[in-house]
LUMBA-463664 format. One record per residue: residue in one letter; z, x, y of N, C-alpha, C, CB in turn. Coordinates in steps of 0.05 Angstrom, whole numbers, always signed. Each point is the difference from the previous one (the first is absolute). Glycine has a CB too. Layout:
LUMBA-463664
residu,n.zz,n.xx,n.yy,ca.zz,ca.xx,ca.yy,c.zz,c.xx,c.yy,cb.zz,cb.xx,cb.yy
A,Z,X,Y,Z,X,Y,Z,X,Y,Z,X,Y;
...
END
This chain:
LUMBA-463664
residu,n.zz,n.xx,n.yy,ca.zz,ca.xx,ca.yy,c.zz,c.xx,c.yy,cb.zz,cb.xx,cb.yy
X,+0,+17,-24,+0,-17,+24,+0,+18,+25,+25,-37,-25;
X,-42,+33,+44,+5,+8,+27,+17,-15,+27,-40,+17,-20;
X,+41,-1,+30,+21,-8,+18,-17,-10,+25,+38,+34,-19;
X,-40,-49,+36,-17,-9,+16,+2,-9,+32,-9,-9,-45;
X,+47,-10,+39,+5,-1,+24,+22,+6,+2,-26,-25,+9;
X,+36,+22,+12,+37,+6,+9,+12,-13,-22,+2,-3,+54;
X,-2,-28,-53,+14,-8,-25,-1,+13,-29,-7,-36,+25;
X,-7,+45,-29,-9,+16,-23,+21,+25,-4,-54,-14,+9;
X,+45,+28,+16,+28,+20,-3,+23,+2,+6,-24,+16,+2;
X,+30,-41,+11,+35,-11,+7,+8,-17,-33,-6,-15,+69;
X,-19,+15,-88,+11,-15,-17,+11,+19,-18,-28,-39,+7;
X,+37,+73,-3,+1,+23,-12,+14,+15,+11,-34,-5,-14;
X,+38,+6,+45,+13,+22,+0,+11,-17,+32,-30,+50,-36;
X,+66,-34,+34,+7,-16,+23,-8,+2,+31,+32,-1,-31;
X,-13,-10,+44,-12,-2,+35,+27,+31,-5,-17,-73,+36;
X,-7,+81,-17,+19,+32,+15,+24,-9,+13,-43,+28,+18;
X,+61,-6,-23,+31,-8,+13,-7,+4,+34,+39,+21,-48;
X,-19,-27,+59,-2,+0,+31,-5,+33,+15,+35,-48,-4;
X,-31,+71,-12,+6,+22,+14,-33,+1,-3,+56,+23,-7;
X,-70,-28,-17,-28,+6,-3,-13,-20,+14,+4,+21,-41;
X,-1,-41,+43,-16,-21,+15,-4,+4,+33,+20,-31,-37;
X,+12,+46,+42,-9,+1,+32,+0,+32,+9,+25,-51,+11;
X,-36,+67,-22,+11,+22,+4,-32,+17,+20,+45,-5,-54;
X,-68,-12,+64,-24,+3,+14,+9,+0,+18,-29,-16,-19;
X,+14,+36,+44,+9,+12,+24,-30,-6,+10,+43,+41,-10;
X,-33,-40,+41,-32,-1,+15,+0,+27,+22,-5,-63,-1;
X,+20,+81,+0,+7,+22,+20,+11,+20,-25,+16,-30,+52;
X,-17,+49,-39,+7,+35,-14,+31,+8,+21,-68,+25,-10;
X,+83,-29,-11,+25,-1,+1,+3,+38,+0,+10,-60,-28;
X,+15,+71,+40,-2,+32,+6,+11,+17,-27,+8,-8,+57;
X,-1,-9,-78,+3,+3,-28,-31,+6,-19,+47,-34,+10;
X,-65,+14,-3,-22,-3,-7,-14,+24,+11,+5,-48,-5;
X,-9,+49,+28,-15,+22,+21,+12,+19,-12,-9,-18,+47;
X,+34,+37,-61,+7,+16,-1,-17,+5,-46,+51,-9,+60;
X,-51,-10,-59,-7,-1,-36,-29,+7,+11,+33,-43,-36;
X,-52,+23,+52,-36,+13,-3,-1,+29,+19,-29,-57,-1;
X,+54,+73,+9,-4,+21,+15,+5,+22,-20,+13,-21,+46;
X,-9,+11,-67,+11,+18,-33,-20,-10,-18,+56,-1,+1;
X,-72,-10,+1,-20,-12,-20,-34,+21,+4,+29,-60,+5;
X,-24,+75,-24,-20,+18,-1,-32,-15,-23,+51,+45,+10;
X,-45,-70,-11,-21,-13,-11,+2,-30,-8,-9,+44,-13;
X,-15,-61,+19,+2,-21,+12,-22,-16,-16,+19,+20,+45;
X,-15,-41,-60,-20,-15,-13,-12,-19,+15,+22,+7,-37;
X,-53,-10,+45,-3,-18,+20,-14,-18,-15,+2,+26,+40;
X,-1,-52,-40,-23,-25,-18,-5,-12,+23,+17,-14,-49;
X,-43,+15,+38,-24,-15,+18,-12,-27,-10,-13,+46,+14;
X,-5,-58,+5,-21,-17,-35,-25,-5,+30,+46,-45,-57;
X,-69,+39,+40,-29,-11,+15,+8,-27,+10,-38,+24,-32;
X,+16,-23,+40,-10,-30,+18,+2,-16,-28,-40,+14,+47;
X,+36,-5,-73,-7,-19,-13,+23,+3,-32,-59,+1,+29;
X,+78,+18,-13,+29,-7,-17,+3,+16,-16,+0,-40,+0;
X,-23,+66,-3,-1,+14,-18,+23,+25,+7,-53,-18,-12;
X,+73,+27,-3,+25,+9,+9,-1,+37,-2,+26,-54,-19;
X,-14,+65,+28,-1,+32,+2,+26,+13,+13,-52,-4,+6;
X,+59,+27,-23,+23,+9,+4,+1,+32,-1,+14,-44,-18;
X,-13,+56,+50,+0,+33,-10,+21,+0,+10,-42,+25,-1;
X,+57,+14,-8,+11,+8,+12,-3,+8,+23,+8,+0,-32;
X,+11,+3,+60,+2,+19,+14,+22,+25,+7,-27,-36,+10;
X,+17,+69,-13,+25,+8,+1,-6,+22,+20,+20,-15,-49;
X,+5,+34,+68,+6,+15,+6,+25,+6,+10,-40,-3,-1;
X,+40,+29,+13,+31,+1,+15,+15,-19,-3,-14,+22,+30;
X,+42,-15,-31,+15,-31,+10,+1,-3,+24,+26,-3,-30;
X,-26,-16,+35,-9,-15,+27,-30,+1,+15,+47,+10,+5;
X,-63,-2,-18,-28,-8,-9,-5,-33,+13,+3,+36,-51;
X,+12,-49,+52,-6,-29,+12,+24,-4,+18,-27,-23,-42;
X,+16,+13,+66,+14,-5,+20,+13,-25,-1,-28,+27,+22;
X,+42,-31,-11,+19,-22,+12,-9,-3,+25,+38,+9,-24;
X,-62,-30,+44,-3,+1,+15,+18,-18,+15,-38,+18,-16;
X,+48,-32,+14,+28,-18,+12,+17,-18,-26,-31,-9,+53;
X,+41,-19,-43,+12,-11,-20,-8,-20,-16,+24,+15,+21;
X,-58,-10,-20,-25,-19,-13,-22,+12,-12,+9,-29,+32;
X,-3,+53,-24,-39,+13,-5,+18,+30,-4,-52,-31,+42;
X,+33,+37,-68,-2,+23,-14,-33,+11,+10,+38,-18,-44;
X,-42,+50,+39,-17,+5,-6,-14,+23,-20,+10,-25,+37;
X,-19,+19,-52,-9,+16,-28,-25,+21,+6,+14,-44,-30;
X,-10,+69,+38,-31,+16,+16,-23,-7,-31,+29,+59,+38;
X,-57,-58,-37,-15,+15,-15,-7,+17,-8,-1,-18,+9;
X,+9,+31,-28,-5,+23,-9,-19,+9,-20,+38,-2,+15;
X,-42,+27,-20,-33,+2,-20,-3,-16,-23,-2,+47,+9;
X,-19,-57,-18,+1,-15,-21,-23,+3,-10,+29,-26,+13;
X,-41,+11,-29,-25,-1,-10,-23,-5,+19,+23,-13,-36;
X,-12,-11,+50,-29,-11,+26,-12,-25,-18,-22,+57,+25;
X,+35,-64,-47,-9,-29,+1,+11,-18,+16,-10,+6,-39;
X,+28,-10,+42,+6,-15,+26,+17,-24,-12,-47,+14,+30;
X,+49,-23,-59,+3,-20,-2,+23,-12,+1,-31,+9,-13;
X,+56,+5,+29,+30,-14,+8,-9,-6,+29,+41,+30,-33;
X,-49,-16,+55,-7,-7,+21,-31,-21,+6,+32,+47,+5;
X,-48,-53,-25,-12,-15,+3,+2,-29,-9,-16,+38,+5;
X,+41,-46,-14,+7,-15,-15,+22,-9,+28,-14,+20,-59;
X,+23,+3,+72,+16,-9,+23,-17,-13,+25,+32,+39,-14;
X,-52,-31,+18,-19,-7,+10,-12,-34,+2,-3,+52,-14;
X,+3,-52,-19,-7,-37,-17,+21,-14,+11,-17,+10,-52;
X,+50,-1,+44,+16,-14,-1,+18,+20,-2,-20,-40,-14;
X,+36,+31,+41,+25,+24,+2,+27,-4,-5,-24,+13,+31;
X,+30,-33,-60,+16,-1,-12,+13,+21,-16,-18,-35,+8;
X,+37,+51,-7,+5,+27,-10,+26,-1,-13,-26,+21,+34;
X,+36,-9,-63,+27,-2,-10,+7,+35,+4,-5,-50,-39;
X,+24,+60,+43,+10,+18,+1,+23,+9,-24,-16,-12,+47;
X,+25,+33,-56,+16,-1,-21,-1,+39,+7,-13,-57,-39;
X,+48,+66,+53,+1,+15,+16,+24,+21,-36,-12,-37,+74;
X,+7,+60,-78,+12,+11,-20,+21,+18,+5,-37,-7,-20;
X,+54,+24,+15,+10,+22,+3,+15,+19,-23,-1,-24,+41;
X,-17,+34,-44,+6,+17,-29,+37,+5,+6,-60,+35,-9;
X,+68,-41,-22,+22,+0,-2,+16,-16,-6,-12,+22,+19;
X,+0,-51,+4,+16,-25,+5,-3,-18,-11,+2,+8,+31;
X,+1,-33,-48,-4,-25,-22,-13,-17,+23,+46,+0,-40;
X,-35,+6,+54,-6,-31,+23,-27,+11,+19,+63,-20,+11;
X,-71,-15,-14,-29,+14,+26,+4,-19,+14,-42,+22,-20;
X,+25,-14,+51,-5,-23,+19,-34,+1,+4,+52,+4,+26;
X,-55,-40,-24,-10,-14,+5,-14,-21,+22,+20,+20,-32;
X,-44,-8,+50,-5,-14,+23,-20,-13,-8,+18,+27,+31;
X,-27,-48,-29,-25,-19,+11,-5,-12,+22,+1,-7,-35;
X,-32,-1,+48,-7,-7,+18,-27,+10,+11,+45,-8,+1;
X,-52,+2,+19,-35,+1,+9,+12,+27,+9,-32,-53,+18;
X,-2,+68,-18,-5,+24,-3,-28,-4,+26,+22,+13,-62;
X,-20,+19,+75,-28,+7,+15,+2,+28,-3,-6,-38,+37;
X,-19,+45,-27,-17,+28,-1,+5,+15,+21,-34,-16,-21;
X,+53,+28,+33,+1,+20,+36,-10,+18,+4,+33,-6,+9;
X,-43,+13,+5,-3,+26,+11,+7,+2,+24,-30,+8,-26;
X,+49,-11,+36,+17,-10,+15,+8,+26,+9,+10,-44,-21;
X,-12,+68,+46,+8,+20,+6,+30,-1,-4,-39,+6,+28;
X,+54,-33,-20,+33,+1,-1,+5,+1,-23,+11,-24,+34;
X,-18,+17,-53,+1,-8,-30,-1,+33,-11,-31,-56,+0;
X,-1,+62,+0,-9,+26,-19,+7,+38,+14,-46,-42,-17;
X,+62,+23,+37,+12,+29,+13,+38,+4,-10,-42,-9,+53;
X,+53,-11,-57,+20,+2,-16,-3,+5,-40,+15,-34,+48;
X,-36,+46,-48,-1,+15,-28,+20,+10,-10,-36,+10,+8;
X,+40,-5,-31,+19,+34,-10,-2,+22,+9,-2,-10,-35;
X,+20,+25,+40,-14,+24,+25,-3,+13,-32,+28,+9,+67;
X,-29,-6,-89,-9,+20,-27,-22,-6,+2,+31,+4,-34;
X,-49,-28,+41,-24,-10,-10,-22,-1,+27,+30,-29,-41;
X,-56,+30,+38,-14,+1,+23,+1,-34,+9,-33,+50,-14;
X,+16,-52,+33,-4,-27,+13,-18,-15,-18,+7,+16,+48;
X,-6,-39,-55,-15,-22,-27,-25,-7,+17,+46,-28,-28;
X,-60,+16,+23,-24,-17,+13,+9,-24,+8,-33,+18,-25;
X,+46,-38,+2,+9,-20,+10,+33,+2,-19,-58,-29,+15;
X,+71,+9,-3,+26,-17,-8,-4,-29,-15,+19,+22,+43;
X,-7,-24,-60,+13,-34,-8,+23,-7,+12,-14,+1,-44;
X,+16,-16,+68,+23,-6,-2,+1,-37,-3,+15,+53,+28;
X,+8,-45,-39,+7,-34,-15,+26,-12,+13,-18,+12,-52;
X,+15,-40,+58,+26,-9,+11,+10,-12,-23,-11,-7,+49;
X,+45,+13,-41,+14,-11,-24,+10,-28,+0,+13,+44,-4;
X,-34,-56,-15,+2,-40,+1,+28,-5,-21,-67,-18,-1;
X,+61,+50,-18,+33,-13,-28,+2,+33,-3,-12,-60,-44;
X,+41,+63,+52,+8,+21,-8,+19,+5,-25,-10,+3,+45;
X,+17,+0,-67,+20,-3,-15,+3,+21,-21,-4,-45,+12;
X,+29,+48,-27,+2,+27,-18,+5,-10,-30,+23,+32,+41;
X,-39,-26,-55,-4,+3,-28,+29,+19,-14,-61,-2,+10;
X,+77,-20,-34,+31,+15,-7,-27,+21,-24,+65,-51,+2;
X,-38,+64,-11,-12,+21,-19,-3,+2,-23,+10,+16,+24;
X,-15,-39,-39,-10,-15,-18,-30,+22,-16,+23,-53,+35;
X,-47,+47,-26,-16,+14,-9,-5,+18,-7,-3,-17,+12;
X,+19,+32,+15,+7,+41,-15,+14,+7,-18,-1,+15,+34;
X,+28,-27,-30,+22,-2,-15,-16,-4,-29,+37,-19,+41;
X,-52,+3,-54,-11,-13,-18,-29,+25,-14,+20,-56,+31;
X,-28,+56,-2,-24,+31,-6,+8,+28,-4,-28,-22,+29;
X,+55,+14,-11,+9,+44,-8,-24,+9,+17,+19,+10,-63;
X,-21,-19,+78,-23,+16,+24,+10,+21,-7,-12,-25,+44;
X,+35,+32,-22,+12,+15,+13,+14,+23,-17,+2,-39,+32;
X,-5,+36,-49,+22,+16,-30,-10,+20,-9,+13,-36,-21;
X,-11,+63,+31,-24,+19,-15,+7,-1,-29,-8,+35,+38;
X,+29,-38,-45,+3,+12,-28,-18,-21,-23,+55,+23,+16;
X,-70,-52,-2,-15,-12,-16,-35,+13,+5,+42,-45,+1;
X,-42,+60,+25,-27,+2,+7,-16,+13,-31,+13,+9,+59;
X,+3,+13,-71,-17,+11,-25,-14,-19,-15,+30,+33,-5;
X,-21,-62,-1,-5,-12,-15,-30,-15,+10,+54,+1,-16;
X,-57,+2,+38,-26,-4,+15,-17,+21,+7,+23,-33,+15;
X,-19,+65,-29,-17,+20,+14,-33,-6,-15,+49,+42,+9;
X,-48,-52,-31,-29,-4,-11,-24,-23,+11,+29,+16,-41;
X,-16,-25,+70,-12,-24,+8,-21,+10,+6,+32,-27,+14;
X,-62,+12,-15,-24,+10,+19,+4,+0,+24,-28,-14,-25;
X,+18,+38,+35,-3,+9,+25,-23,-13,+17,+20,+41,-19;
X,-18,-40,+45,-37,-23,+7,-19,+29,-11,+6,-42,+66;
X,-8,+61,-61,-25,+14,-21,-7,-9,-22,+10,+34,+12;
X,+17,-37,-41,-21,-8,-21,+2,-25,+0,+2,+34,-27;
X,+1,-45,+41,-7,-43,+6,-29,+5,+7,+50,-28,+28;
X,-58,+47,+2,-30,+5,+9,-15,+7,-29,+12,+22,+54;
X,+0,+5,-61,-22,+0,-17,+1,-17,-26,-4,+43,+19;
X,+18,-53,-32,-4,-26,-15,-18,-21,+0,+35,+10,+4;
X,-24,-21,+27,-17,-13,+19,-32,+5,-2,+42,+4,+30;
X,-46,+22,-24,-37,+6,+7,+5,+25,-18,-20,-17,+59;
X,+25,+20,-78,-14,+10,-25,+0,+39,+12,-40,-58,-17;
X,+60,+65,+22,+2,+22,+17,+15,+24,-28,+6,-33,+61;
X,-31,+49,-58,+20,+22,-34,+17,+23,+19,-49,+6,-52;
X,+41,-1,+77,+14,+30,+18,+19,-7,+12,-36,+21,+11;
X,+60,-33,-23,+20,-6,+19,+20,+9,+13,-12,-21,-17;
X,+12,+47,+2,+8,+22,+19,-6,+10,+20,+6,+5,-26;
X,-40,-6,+28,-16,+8,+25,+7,-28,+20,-46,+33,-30;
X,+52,-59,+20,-2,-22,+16,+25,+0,+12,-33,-24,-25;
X,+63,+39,+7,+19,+9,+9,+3,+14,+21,+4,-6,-34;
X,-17,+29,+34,-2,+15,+18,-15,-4,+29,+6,+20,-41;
X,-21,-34,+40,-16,-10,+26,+22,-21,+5,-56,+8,-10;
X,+65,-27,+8,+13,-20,+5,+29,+16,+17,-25,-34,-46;
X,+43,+63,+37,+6,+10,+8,+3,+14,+29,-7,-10,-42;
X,-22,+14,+35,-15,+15,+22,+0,-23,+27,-34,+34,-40;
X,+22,-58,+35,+0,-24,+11,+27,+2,+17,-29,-24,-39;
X,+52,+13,+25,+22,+2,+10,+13,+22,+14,-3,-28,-29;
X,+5,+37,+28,+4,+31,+25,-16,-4,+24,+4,+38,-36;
X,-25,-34,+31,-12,-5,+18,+5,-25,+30,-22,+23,-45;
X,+14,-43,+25,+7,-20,+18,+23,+1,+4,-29,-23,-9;
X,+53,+25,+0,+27,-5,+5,+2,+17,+22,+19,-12,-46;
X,-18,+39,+44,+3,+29,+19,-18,-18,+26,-3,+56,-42;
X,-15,-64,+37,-25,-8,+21,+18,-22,+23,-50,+4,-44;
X,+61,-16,+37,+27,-17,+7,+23,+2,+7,-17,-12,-20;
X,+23,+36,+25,+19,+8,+8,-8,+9,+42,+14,+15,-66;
X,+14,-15,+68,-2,-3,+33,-2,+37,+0,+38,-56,+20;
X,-52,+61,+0,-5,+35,+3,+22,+3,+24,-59,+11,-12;
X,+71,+17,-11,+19,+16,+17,+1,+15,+20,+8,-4,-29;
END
């Protein structure tokens, strides 16, 4: 059986207690501002005009995303591929979920709300002074701010090195690529991909 409507899943699982029900913010509280000024990486979900949904990371420095007052964040652009497809999807429809991490910690925070594109001199001049100046900014106003208990990690052992061994045999994106497109040199594809990264990363950095 599928589940279909609300009644469907109130006929299963209960109504949230009151601390979870009301626990959505519409402002960045100086608790909050102090957690995304420690958040060295940042899950952003997007979706098209036509609902189709997308989720990258973003990471650097901590504090890599601004706190532009007690509504609006801003997330710089940084190197990527150049498909475009989290910012063109902002573009469609600037509905955006946020999901803010901090290695170490069980608990995350969580912003949603409409999203735009800046290039905004006030905006892309408050960068990371580690990092050069971005092309453009996301910044997003905060419509629901709220914090995720620590449930999931707690449950995943993110955070636990002493389970990481048990995951060192995972595919790497090289042999997924070459899997993917039939690739036998994946050491050589290792190595360029390497090469890739330095590059651009170093290339991104603010000059001393």
């Amino acid at each position: 059986m599928n589940l279909s409507t609300a009644d469907d899943l109130r006929a299963i699982y209960r109504m949230p207690g009151a601390g979870a029900a009301g626990k959505s913010r519409t402002s960045i509280d100086e608790a909050s501002a102090r957690f995304i000024a420690k958040s060295p990486i940042v899950m952003l979900a997007t979706a098209s005009a036509a609902g189709h949904c997308d989720v990258s990371p973003r990471g650097g420095p901590p504090g890599f995303v601004t706190v532009l007052d007690d509504n609006h964040i801003a997330i710089p652009d940084l190197g990527g591929n150049n498909r475009l497809d989290s910012l063109q999807n902002v573009v469609d429809n600037p509905q955006v979920g946020l999901l803010f991490l901090v290695p170490g910690l069980d608990d995350t925070l969580r912003i949603n709300g409409p999203a735009t594109i800046s290039t905004a001199d006030d905006i892309l001049d408050r960068h990371h002074p580690e990092l050069r100046r971005p092309k453009s900014a996301l910044v997003v106003e905060t419509r629901e701010l709220f914090v995720h208990c620590a449930k999931a990690f707690r449950r995943s052992r993110t955070w636990q090195p002493e389970t990481w061994a048990e995951l060192a045999d995972a595919p790497d994106l090289v042999e997924i690529v070459a899997c993917q497109f039939a690739i036998d040199d994946r050491e050589a594809l290792r190595d360029d991909l390497e090469q890739d990264y330095v590059a651009e990363l170093s290339a991104e950095r603010a000059e001393s």
